[in-house]
C-alpha positions in Angstrom: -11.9 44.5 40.6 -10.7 45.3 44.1 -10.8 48.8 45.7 -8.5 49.5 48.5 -10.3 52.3 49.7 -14.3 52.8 48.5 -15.3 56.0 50.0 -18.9 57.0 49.2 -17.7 59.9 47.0 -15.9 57.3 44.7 -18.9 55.1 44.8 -21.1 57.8 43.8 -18.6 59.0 40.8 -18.1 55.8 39.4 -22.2 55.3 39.7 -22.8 58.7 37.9 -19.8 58.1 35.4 -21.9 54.5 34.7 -25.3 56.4 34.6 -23.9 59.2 32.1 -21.8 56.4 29.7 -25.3 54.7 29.9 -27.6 57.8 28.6 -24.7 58.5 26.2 -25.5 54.9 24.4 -28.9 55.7 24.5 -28.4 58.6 22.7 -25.7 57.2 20.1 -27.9 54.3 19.2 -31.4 56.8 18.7 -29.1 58.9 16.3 -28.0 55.9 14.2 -31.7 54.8 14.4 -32.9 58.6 12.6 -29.8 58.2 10.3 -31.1 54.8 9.2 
């Protein structure tokens, strides 16, 4: 993926955007894990 211009502010959004999708995951899978 190319990006034309990576300012630090996008770099940091896309990062925390990662980070949150990632703990969202986390969470999904422990819930199906107590529903189980």
């Amino acid at each position: 993926m190319v990006v034309e211009r990576g300012t630090v502010g996008e770099m940091s959004h896309l990062f925390i955007h990662g980070q949150v999708n990632e703990a969202e995951a986390k969470m999904r899978r422990n819930q199906l894990e107590i529903q189980a």
